[in-house]
SEBANU-551802 format. One record per residue (C-alpha): y, z, x; residue number from 1. Coordinates in steps of 0.02 Angstrom, whole numbers, always signed. Layout:
<rs>
Y:Z:X:NUM
...
</rs>
This chain:
<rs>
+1834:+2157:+655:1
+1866:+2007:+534:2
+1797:+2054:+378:3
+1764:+1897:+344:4
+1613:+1925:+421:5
+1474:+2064:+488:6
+1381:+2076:+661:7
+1161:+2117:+628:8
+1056:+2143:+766:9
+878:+2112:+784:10
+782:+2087:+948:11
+837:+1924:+1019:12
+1026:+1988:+1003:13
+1153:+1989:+885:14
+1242:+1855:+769:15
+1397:+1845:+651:16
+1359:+1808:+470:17
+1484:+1790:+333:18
+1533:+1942:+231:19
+1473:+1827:+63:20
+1315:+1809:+118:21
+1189:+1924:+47:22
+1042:+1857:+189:23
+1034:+1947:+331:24
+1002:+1903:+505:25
+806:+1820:+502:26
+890:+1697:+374:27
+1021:+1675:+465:28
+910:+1626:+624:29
+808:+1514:+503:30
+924:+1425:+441:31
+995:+1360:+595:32
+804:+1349:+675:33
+737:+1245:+519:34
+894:+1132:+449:35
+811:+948:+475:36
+754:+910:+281:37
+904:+976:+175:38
+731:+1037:+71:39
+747:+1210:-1:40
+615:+1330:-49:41
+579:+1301:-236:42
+661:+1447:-354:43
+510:+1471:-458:44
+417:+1536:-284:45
+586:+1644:-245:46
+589:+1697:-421:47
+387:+1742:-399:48
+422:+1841:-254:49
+569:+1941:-322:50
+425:+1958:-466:51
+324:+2050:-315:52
+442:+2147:-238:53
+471:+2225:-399:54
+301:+2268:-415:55
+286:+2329:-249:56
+443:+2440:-250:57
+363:+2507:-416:58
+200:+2559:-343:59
+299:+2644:-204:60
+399:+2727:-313:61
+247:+2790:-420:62
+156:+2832:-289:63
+289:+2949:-199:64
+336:+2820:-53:65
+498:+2764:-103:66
+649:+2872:-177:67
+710:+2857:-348:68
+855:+2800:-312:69
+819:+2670:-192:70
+693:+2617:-320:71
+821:+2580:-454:72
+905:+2487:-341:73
+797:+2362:-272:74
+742:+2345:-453:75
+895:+2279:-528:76
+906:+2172:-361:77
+734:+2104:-404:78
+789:+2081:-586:79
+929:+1980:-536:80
+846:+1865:-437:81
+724:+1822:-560:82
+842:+1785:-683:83
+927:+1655:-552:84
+1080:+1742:-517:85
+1069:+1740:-344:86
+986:+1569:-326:87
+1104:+1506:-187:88
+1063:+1645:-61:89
+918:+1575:-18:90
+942:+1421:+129:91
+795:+1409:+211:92
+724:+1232:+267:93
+569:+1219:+166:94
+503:+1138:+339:95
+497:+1312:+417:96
+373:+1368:+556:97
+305:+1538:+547:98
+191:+1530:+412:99
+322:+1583:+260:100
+405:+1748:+341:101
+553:+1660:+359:102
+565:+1625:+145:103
+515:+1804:+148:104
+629:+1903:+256:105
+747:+1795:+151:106
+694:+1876:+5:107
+690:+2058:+86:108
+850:+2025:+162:109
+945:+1975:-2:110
+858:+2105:-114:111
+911:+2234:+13:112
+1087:+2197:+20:113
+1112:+2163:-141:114
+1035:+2348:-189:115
+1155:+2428:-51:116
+1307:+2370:-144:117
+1227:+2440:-299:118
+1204:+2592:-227:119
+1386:+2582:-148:120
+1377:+2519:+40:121
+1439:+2372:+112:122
+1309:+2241:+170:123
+1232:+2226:+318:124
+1197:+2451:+313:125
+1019:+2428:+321:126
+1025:+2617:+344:127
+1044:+2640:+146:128
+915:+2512:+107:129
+802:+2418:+233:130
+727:+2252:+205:131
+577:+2294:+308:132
+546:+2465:+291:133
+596:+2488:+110:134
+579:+2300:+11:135
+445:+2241:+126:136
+348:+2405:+120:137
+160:+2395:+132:138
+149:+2219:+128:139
+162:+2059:+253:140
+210:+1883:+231:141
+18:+1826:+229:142
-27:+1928:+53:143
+164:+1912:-28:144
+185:+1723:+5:145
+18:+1651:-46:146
+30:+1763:-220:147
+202:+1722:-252:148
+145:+1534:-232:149
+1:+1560:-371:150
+132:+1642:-492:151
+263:+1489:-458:152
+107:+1378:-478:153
+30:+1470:-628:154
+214:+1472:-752:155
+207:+1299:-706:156
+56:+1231:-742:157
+98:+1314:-911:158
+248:+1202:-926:159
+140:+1057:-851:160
+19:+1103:-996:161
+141:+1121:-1161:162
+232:+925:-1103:163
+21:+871:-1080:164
+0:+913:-1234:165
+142:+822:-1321:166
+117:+683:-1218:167
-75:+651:-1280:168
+20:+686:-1473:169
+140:+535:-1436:170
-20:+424:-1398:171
-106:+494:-1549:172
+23:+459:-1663:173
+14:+278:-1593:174
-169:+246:-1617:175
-161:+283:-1796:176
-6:+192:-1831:177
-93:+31:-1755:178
-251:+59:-1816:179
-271:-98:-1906:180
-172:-201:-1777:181
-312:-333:-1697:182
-299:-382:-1545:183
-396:-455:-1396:184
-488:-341:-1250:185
-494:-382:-1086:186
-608:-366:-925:187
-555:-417:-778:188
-377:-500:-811:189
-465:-619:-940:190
-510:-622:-1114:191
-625:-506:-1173:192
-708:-447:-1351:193
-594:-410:-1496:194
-518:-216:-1554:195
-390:-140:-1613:196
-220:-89:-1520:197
-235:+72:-1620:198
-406:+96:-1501:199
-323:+46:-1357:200
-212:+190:-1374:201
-372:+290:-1402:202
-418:+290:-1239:203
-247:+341:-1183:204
-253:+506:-1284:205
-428:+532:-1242:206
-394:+525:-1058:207
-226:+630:-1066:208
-357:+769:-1194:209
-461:+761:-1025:210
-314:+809:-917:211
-247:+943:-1024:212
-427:+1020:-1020:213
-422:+1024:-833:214
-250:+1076:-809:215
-313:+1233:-929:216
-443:+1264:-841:217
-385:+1273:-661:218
-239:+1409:-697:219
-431:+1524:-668:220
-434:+1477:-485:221
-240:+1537:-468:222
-280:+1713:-534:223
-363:+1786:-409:224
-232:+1855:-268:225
-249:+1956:-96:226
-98:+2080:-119:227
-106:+2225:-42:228
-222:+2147:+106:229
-60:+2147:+229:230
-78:+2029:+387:231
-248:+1958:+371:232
-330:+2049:+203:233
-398:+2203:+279:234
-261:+2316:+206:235
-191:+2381:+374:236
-24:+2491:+347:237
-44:+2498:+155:238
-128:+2655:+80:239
-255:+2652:-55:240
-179:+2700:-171:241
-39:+2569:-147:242
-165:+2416:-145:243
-261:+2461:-314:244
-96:+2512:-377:245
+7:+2363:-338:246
-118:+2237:-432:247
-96:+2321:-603:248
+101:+2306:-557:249
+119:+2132:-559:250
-14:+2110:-708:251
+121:+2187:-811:252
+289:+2105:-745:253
+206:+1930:-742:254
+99:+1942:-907:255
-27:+1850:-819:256
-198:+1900:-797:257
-202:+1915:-604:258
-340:+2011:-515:259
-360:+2069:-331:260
-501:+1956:-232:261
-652:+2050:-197:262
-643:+1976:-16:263
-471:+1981:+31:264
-511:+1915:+194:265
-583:+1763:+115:266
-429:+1766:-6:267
-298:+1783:+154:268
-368:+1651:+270:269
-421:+1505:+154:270
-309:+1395:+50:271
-449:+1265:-34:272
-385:+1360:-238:273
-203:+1252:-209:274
-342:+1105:-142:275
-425:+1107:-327:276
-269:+1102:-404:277
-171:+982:-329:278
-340:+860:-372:279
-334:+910:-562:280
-157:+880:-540:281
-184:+700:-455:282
-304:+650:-582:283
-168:+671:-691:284
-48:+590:-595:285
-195:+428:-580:286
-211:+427:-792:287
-29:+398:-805:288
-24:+261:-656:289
-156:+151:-763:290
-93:+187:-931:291
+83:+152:-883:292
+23:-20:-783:293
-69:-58:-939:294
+84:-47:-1050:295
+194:-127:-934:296
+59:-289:-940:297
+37:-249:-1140:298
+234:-274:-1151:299
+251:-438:-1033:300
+77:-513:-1169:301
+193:-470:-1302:302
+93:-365:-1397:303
+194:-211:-1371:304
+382:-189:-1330:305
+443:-49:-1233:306
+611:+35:-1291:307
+741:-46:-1209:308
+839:+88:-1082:309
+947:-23:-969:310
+984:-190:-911:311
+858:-250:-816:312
+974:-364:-682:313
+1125:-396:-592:314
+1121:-588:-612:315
+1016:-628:-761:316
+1101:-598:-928:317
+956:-504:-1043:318
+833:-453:-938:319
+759:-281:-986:320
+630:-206:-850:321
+478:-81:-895:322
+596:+66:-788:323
+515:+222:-878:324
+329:+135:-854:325
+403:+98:-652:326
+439:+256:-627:327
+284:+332:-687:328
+195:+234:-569:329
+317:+283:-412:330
+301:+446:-453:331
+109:+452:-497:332
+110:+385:-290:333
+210:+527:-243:334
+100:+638:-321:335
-52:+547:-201:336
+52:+584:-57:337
+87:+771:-104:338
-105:+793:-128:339
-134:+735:+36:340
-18:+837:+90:341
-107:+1009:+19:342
-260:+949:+71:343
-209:+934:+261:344
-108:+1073:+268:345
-245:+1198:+181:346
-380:+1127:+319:347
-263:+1146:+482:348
-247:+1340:+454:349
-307:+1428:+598:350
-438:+1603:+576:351
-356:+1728:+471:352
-216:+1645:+393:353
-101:+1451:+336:354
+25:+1423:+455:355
+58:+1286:+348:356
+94:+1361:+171:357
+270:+1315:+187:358
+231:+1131:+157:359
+97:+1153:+57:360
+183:+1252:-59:361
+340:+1131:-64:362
+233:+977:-103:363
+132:+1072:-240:364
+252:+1131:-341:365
+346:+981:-328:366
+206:+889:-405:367
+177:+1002:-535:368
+356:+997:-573:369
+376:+796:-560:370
+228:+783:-685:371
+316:+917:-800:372
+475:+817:-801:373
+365:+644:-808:374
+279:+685:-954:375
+410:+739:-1073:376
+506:+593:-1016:377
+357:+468:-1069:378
+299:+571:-1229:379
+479:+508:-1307:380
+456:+326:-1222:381
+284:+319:-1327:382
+345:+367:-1489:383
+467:+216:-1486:384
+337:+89:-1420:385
+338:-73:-1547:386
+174:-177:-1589:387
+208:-358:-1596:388
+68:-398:-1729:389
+120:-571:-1729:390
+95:-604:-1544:391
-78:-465:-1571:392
-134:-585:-1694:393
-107:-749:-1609:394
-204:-703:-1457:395
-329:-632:-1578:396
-363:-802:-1653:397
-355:-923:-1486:398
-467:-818:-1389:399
-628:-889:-1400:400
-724:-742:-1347:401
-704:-657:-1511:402
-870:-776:-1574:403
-951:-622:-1503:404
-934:-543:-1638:405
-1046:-675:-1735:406
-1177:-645:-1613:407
-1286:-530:-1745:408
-1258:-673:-1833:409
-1306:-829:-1764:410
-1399:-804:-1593:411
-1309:-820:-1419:412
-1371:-1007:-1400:413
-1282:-1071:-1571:414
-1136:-957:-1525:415
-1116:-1071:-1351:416
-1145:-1230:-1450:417
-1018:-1182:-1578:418
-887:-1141:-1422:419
-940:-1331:-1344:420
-882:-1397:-1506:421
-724:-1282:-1528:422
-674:-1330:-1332:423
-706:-1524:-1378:424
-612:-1532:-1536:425
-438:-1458:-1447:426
-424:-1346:-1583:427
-315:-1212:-1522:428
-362:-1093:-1641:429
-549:-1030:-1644:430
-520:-923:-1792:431
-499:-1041:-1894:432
-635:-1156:-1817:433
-715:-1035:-1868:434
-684:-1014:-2042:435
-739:-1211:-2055:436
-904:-1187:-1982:437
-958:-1012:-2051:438
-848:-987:-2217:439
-700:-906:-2225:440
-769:-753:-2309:441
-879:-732:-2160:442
-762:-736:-2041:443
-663:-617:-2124:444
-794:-478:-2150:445
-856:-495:-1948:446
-680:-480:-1887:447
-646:-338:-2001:448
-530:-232:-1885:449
-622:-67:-1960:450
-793:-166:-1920:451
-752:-204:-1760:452
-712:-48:-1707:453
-841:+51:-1780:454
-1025:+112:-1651:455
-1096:-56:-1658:456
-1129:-127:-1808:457
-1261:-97:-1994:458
-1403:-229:-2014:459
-1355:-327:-2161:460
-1468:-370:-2313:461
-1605:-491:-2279:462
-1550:-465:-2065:463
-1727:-454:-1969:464
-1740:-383:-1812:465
-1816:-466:-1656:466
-2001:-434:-1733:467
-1965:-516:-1874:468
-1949:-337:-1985:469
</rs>
């Protein structure tokens, strides 16, 4: 025989499969069944899995299931795995049918014949080590594949979490250093009441603080995991022992608080937890959309400038685009589509288990990990945002809505005579119409950028309310 390559069996008959290769002969079916996206399963959920297998092998072990030996074995396997070694031995379309046993026979396949040439056979001797009766032992596809999905998910939404964080730093940083910066609101795509660009970026921070609250909170609905419920959460084929056993496994190799679901039916058949999260996770995405359109329309006003990052055009010398603020928003759009995506796929499972994990998995992850990558990309692009104070300033003082200020003042009625006379005069700048009418030292303390942002305003000396008091 060429030993190039090694004949497997299974029921449907048998096929050749490179000598290299450490899948076995599922993958190999798989892989030529599934190969229309070029997509691959992500490695954090082959990494998660290789987390579970460990723990699994490990409960065998303790439990008197699975021989020493064979233990070690599949242990280092699993170790390598999860420290990427092994990364490219996993092909799989991530459009696969079967509900995920193809990703995992994958996994059981490698694992296994990876631990037979520790122990000293040649691949393919599923004699030494079996990847169903020995890796896949007391489990099934339907309570490995939806855990290893909330361990991908859960490391990273903690990624997701740390860049959040920075990100709502960057716009922090911002609001204080334009604090004093004046500029003009607006509602509507016109003119509006006066504040301060530092405020502007206020809001920013405060709605990215609201996002990293959420994306805290929802690792809770992750935690909770049906392993050890085999093929539809009742347990069938795993002993007792094993199930309670297993749970307290992977608490310790993750170092995340997992718990088994009280119904593991429940747990097994429904997939609304990955529903919640990809929301949180698209009201993320939506934040960044309307902050990023904002800056892009702050930056063509002239108020701000985005840093420069490339030319902006083939044919016209100088032009620099908003790219970083573009591809925010393309990729905030993505993120709409992925959710949709989750959402569809967790409601079309049928009874007892997701036929369509495999997609919903793929799109979630790839969400969380586009928004990782996202983030730390804009926190950077924020820092090195310029306020034009000049351009701020000269808006500022030809927008006539900023006599709103004055309204404590002088009344709404002499406030719309005083704009008659300002439109009449073709005066261009209301500020300082302003300054001729009311005093300059007037003007000054109402358009007070402190003043003007502060909870409404103080009553001055001798000010009477509407009763005269």
């Amino acid at each position: 025989m060429n030993e190039e390559y090694r004949i497997e069996e299974d029921k449907l008959g048998k096929l050749k499969i490179e000598n290299s290769k450490y899948w076995g002969i599922h993958t190999e079916r798989a892989f030529h069944n599934f190969n229309i996206s070029g997509l691959k399963i992500p490695v954090s959920i082959i990494r998660s899995f290789a987390m579970i297998k460990k723990a699994c092998a490990s409960a065998n072990y303790e439990l008197g299931y699975l021989e020493k030996e064979k233990f070690e074995a599949i242990d280092i396997a699993c170790n390598e795995i999860i420290s990427g070694r092994f990364d490219d031995q996993f092909p799989v379309d991530a459009m696969q049918g079967g509900a995920g046993t193809s990703i995992n026979m994958n996994v059981n396949e490698v694992i296994a014949n990876r631990a037979i040439e520790i122990m000293g056979g040649k691949k393919g001797d599923y004699k030494i080590i079996h990847p169903l009766n020995h890796v896949n032992m007391h489990q099934s596809t339907n309570d490995t594949y939806p855990t290893a999905i909330k361990i991908a998910t859960i490391f990273q939404l903690r990624k997701l979490s740390a860049n959040v964080e920075k990100l709502q730093g960057a716009f922090q940083k911002k609001e204080k250093e334009f604090a004093d910066v004046v500029t003009v609101g607006r509602t509507e795509m016109q003119n509006a009441v006066p504040l301060t660009l530092g405020m502007e970026f206020s809001s920013y921070s405060e709605a990215i603080s609201r996002d990293r609250w959420r994306i805290f909170k929802c690792e809770e609905r992750l935690r909770v995991v049906n392993l050890g419920g085999t093929a539809v959460g009742t347990g069938l084929t795993a002993p007792r022992d094993y199930i309670f056993l297993v749970n307290e496994k992977i608490r310790e190799i993750t170092g995340l608080g997992i718990s088994r679901g009280e119904n593991i039916v429940g747990e097994t058949a429904n997939a609304d937890s990955f529903v919640e999260v990809s929301g949180i996770i698209r009201a993320h995405a939506t934040n960044l959309m309307k902050i990023c359109n904002d800056l892009r329309l702050l930056n063509f006003l002239g108020e701000i400038k985005l840093p420069a990052m490339q030319a902006g055009s083939s044919i016209m010398p100088g032009k620099i685009n908003p790219v970083i603020c573009e591809m925010a928003v393309q990729t905030a759009l993505k993120i709409y589509a992925n959710d949709y995506i989750v959402a569809e796929t967790a409601g079309r499972g049928t009874l007892q288990i997701n036929e369509f994990l495999p997609l919903l998995s793929y799109g979630l992850v790839e969400s969380l990990t586009l928004l990782t990558n996202l983030d730390e990309k804009l926190s950077d692009h924020i820092l090195n945002i310029i306020a034009i104070k000049e351009k701020c300033l000269e808006h500022f003082n030809e927008s006539p809505e900023i006599i709103t200020a004055f309204l404590p003042l002088i009344g709404y009625e002499k406030a719309e005579k005083l704009l008659m006379e300002f439109e009449m005069s073709g005066n261009k700048n209301i500020r300082a119409f302003l300054e001729e009418k009311l005093g300059k030292n007037t003007v000054d303390d109402y358009l007070n950028p402190f003043k003007l942002t502060s909870l409404g305003y103080r009553r001055r000396k001798n000010e009477k309310n509407s009763k005269g008091e």
